[in-house]
DRENLOMAR-629045 format. One record per residue (C-alpha): residue number from 1; x negated, y, z. Coordinates in Angstrom, 2 decimals. Example, Ala and Ser with C-alpha at 12.3 -4.5 7.8 and 13.67 -1.06 7.14 Angstrom:
REM residues 2
    nr      east     north        up
     1    -12.30     -4.50      7.80
     2    -13.67     -1.06      7.14
REM end
This chain:
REM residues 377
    nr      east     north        up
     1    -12.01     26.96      4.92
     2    -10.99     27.78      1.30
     3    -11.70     26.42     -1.66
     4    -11.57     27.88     -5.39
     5     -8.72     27.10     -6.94
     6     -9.97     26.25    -10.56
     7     -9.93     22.91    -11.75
     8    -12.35     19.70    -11.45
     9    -15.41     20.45     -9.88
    10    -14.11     22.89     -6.84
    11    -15.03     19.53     -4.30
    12    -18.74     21.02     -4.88
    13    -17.51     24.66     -3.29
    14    -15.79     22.26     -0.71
    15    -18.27     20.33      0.52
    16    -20.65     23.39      0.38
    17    -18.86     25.27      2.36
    18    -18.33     22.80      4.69
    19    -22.49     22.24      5.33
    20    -22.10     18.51      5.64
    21    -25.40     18.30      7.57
    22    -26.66     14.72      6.12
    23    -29.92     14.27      7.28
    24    -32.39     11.10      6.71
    25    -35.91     10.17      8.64
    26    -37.77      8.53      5.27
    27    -41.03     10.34      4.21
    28    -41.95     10.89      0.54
    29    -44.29      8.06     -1.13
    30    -47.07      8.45     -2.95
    31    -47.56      7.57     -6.86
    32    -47.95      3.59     -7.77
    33    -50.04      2.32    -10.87
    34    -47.82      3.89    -13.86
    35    -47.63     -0.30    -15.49
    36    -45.68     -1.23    -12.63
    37    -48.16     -4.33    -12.03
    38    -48.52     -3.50     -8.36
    39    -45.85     -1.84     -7.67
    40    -43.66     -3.07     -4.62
    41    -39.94     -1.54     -5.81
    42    -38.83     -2.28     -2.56
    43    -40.69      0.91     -1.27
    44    -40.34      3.01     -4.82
    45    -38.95      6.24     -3.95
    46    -38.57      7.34     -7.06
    47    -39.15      6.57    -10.98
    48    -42.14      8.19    -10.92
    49    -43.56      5.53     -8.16
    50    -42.23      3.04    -10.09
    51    -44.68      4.30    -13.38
    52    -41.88      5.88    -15.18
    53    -38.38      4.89    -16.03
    54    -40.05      2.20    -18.76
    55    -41.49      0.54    -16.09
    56    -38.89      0.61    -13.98
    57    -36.60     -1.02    -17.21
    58    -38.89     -3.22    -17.82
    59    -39.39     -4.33    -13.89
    60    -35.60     -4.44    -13.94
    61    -35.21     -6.98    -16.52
    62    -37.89     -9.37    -15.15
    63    -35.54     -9.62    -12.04
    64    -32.73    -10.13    -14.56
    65    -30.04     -9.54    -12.17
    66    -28.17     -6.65    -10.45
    67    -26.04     -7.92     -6.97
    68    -22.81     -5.05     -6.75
    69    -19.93     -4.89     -4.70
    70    -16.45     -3.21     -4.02
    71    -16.12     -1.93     -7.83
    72    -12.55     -2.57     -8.51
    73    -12.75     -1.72    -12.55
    74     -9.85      0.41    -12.16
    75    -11.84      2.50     -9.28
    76    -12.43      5.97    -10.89
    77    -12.96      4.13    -14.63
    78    -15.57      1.63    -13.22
    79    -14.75     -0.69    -15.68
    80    -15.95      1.45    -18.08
    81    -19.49      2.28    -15.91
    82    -20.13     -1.37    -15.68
    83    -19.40     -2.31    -18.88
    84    -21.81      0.44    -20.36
    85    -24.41     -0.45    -17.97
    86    -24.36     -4.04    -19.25
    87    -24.16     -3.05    -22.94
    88    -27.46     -0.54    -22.18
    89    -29.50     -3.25    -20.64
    90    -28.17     -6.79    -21.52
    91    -31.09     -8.44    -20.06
    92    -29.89     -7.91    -16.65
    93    -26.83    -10.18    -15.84
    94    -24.37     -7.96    -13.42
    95    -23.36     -9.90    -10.31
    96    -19.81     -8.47     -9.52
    97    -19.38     -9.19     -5.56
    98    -15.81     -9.07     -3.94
    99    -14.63     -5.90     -6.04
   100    -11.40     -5.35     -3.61
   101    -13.94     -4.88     -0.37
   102    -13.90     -2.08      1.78
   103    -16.77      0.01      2.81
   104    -17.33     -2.47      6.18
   105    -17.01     -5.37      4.33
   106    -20.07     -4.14      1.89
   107    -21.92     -3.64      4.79
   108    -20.73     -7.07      6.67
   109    -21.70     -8.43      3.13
   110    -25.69     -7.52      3.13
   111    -26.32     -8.36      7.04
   112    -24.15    -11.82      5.92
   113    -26.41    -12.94      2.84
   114    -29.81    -10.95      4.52
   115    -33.34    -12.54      2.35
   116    -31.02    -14.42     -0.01
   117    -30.38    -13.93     -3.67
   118    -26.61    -13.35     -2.77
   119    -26.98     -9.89     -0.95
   120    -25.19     -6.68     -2.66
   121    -28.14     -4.39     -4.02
   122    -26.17     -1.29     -3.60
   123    -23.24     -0.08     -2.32
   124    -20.97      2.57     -2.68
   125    -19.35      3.67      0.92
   126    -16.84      6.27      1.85
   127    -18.71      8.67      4.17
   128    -17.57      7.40      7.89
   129    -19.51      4.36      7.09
   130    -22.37      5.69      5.13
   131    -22.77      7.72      7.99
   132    -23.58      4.90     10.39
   133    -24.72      2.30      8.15
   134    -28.21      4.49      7.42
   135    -30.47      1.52      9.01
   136    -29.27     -0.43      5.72
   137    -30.29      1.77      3.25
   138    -34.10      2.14      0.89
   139    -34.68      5.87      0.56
   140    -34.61      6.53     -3.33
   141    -34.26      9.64     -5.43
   142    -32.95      9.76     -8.82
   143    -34.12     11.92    -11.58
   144    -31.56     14.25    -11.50
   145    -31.47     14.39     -7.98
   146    -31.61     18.28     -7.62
   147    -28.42     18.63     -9.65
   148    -26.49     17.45     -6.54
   149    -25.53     20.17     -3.44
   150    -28.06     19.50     -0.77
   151    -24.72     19.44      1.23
   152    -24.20     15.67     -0.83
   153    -27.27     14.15      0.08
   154    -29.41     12.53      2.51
   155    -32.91     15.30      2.76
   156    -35.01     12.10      2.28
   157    -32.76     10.06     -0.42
   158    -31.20      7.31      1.47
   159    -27.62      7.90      0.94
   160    -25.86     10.32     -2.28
   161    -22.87     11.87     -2.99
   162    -21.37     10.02     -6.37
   163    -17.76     10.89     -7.04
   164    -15.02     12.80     -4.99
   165    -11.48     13.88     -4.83
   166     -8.21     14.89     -2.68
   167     -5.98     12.68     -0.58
   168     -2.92     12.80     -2.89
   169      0.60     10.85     -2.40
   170      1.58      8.82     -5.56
   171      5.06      7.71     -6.24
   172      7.18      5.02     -8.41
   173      9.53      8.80     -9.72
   174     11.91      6.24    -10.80
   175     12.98      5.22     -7.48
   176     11.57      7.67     -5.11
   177     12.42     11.09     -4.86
   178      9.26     13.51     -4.90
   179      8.01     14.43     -1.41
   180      7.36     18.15     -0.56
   181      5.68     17.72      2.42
   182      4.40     15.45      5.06
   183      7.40     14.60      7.12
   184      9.35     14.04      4.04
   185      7.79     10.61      4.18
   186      9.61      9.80      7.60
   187     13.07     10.14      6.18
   188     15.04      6.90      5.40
   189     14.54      7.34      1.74
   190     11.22      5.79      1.81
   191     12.02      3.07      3.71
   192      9.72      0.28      3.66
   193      7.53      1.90      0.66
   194      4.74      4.09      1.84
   195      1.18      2.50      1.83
   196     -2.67      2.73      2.39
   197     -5.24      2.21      0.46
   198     -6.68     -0.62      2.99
   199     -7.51     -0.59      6.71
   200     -8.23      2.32      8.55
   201    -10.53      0.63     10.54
   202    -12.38     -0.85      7.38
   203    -11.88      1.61      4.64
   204    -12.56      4.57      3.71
   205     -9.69      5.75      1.80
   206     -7.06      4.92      4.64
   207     -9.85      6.86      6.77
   208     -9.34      9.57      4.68
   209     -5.49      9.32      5.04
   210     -5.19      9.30      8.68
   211     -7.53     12.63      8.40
   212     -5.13     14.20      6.00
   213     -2.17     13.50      7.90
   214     -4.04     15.05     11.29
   215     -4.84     18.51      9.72
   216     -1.47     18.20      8.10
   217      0.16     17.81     11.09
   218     -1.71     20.99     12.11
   219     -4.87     19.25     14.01
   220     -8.30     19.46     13.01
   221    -10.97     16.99     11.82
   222    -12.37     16.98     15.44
   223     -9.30     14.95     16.30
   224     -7.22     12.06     14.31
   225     -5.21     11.27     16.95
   226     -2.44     13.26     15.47
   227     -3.15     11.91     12.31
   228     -2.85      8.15     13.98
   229      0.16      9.56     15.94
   230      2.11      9.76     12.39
   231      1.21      6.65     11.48
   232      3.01      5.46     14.58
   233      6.19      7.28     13.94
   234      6.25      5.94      9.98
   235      5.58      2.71     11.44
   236      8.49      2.88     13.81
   237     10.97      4.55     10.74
   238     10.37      1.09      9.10
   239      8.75      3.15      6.43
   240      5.14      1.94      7.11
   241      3.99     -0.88      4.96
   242      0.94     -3.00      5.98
   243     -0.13     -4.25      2.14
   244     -3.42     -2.82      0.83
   245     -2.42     -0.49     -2.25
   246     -3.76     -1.50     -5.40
   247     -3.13     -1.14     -8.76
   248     -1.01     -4.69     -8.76
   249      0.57     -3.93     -5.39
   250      1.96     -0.91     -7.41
   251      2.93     -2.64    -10.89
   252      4.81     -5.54     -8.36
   253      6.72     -2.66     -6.74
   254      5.37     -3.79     -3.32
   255      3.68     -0.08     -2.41
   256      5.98      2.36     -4.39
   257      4.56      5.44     -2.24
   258      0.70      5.10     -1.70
   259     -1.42      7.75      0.23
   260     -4.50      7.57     -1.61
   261     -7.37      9.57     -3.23
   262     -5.84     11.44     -6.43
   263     -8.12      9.91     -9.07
   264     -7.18      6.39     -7.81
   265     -3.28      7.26     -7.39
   266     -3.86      8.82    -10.72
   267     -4.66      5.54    -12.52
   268     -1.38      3.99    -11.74
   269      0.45      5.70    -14.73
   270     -1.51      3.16    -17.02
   271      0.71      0.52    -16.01
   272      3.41      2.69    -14.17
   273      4.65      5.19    -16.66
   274      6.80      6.65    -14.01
   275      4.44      7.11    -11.40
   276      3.32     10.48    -10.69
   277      1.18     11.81     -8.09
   278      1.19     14.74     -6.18
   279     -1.18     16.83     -3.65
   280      1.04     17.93     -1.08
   281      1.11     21.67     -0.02
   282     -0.49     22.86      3.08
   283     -4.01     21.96      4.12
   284     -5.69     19.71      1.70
   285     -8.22     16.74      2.48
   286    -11.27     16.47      0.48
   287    -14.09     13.24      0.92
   288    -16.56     11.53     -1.21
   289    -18.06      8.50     -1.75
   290    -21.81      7.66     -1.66
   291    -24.44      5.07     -3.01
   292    -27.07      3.47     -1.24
   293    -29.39      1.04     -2.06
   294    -29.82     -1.96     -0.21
   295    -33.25     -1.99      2.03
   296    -33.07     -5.93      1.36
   297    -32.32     -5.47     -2.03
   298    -32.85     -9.13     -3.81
   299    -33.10     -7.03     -7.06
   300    -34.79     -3.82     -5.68
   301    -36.08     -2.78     -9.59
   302    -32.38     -3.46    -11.02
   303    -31.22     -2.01     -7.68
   304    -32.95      1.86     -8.71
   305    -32.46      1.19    -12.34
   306    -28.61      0.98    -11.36
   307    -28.42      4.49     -9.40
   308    -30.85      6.04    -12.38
   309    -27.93      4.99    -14.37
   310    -25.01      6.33    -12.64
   311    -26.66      9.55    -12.03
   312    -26.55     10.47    -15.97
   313    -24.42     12.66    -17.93
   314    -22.96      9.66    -19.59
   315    -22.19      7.92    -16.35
   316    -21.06     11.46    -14.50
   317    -18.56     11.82    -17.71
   318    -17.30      8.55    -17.56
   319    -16.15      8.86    -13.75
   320    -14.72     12.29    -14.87
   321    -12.74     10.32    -17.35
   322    -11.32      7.78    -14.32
   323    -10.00     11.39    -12.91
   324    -12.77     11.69    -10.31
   325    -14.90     14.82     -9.12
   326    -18.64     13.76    -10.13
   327    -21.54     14.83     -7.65
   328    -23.86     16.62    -10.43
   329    -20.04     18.18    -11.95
   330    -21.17     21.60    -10.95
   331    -24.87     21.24    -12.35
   332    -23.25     19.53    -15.93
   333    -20.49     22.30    -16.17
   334    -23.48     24.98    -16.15
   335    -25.74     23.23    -18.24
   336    -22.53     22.70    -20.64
   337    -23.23     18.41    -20.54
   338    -19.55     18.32    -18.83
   339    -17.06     16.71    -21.13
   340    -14.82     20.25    -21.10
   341    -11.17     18.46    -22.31
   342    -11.94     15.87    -19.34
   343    -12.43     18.86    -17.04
   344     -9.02     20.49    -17.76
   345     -7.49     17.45    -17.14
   346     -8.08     17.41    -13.62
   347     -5.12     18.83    -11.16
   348     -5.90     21.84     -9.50
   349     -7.66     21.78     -6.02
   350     -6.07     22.73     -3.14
   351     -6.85     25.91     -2.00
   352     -6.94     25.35      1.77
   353     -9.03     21.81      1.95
   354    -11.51     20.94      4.60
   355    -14.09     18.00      4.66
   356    -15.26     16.20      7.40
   357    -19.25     17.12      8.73
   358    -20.87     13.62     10.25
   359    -20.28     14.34     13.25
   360    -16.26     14.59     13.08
   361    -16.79     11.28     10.88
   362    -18.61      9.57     13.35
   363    -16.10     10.75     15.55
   364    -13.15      9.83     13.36
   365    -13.99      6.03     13.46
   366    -14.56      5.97     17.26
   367    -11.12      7.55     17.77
   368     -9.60      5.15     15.19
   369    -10.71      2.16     16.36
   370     -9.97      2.64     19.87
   371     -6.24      3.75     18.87
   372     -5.30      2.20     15.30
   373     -4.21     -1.13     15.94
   374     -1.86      0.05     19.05
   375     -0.34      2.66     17.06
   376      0.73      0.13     14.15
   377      1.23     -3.06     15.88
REM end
C-alpha cells in the first residue's frame, strides 16, 4: 500500500487506503429539551441532544469536574491542550489521572473505580485496545464529526480517530551513530540502549513497534511473530533495554535509542539538543490513537464538553504543534484552518506504510501475549 509522499496529513491517505473497517452497534438518539433540564448526558449523543453546546457548557460546569487519564503533557503538546481547556472553562477543575498509563491501564482504571467519582471520563487508547475495549465506551459525536475519514471512526460514534503518526527510531547523535536500517540496531554499538515506549502487552506504542519491526523484517500485519522474533534477538545482543521510554528516561541517558511514534521521539530535542529522530527506510508503520468516552462517566456533561473541545481547529492545531498528524488535518488543510508553517514542519511520510485493519489488531495482541514475555525473558 502506498502512501503520498507530501508532508503532515498523508496518515489520512494511509488509513484510507487501508479501509480500517471500525464498526459500532449504538443507534442515533433523539433530540432532548434544548435547556438541558431533563437531559440525561449519560445517553447524549450529540450537542444537539444535549440543547446546544450552551447547554452542554453550562451542564458541564454544574458537574465542575473532568476525570482524564494517560496525558503525559509532553504527549503530542498535551500540556498545551489541557492547559487551554482549563483556561476556556475554569469552572471545571481537571482531574489529571496517572498521566504515564498505558492504554490497559486506562481501561483497568474505569472497571477499578466503576460508580465512583474517581473513574477516568475519557480515554485516549492506541487502536489494539480501543478495538476490544468497545463495551466501555458512550456513543457520542462531535460537531465536526464529518471532517474525520469514515475509515477513523466508529459508524455510530463510540470510539474516534484523534492524532496519528509513524513508528520512528530516535537517538542521543552524540553517542550513537545514526541507524540506516533495522538490523543496524543488533550490532554491538547499541549495546544496552534501544528502548520501548512501554509494554507490548499494555501499550500501544510498543504495539506499534513490534508491528513495525514485523513488516520490516519483511512479514505482514497478519503476523507479529517476526516482529516479536527481533525483539528476541536484540534481547539476546544485550541491546534490549526493559525501561519504559520517556522523556526523563531520555534526558537521564537511560534509553539513548527509543522506538517510538515520531511526534513523541520528536519532543526529545527540547531537552536533548542532540537527539534526532529518524523514520527508517523500507516499509513504514502508521497507527493512531482514539478517544472514547467513558459509559460510566462520573462527569458525563464535562466528559462530551472535553471531546467537543479537542475536536476544534484550535485543539487540532495545537496537537499539530506537538508534531502529531490530527484526525480532521485533511478537512482543516482544505478549508485553509490548518496552521500552514506547522504543516511544513512535519517530516515527510513514508511512502510504503501500512496500518493495521481490526482484525490484524485484534490479532496482534492475541499473538503478543501468548509470545512476548518468552521472547524477552
Amino acid at each position: 500500500m502506498h502512501v503520498r509522499t507530501t508532508r503532515g496529513l498523508a496518515l489520512v491517505a494511509v488509513a484510507a487506503a487501508a479501509a480500517l473497517a471500525l464498526s459500532g452497534c449504538a443507534g442515533s438518539a433523539a433530540p432532548k429539551s434544548g435547556d438541558g433540564a431533563s437531559v440525561d448526558f449519560k445517553t447524549v449523543k450529540s450537542a444537539k441532544d444535549a440543547g446546544g453546546l450552551e447547554a452542554l457548557v453550562a451542564a458541564a460546569e454544574k458537574e465542575g469536574a473532568l476525570n482524564v487519564i494517560a496525558l503525559p503533557h509532553d504527549w503530542a503538546n498535551y500540556g498545551e491542550i489541557i492547559a487551554a481547556f482549563k483556561a476556556k472553562y475554569p469552572k471545571i477543575k481537571m482531574n489529571e489521572i496517572t498521566p504515564d498509563a498505558s492504554s490497559s491501564e486506562e481501561i483497568k482504571a474505569a472497571e477499578a473505580n466503576k460508580g465512583t467519582d474517581q473513574a477516568p471520563d475519557v480515554f485516549d487508547l492506541g487502536a489494539t485496545v480501543a478495538l476490544a475495549s468497545t463495551d466501555y465506551f458512550a456513543p457520542y459525536k462531535v460537531a465536526t464529526w464529518a471532517d474525520v475519514p469514515d475509515t477513523l471512526k466508529d459508524a455510530d460514534g463510540l470510539y474516534v480517530a484523534d492524532i496519528g503518526g509513524y513508528v520512528s527510531v530516535g537517538y542521543d547523535s552524540a553517542k550513537y551513530p545514526e541507524p540506516k536500517s533495522l538490523d543496524d540496531l543488533l550490532k554491538p554499538e547499541y549495546k544496552g540502549a534501544v528502548a520501548l515506549n512501554g509494554d507490548p502487552m499494555k501499550a500501544g506504542a510498543a504495539i506499534a513497534a513490534v508491528g513495525w519491526a514485523s513488516v520490516q523484517s519483511g512479514g505482514t500485519l497478519d503476523d507479529f511473530t517476526p516482529g516479536i522474533d527481533f525483539f528476541a534477538k536484540l534481547n539476546k545482543a544485550g541491546n534490549f533495554v526493559k525501561v519504559q521510554a520517556t522523556t526523563a528516561t531520555i534526558v537521564q541517558g537511560e534509553t539513548p535509542v527509543v522506538i517510538n511514534w515520531d511526534y513523541l521521539n520528536a519532543t526529545a530535542t527540547e531537552k536533548v539538543p542532540t537527539w534526532k529522530t529518524v523514520i527508517l527506510p523500507g516499509k513504514g508503520y502508521a497507527g493512531y490513537y482514539f478517544q472514547a468516552i467513558n459509559v460510566d462517566a462520573p462527569h458525563p456533561a464535562a466528559a462530551r464538553l472535553w471531546q467537543e473541545f479537542l475536536y476544534t481547529d484550535e485543539a487540532q492545531n495545537m496537537w499539530l504543534k506537538g508534531g502529531a498528524r490530527p484526525s480532521r488535518g485533511e478537512a482543516m488543510a482544505k478549508a485553509g484552518t490548518i496552521d500552514k508553517a506547522l504543516y511544513e514542519k512535519l517530516p515527510a511520510a513514508p511512502t510504503d506504510a501500512v496500518l493495521p485493519t481490526k482484525e490484524q489488531s485484534k490479532k496482534a495482541g492475541e499473538t503478543i501475549t501468548e509470545k512476548w514475555a518468552a521472547a524477552v525473558q
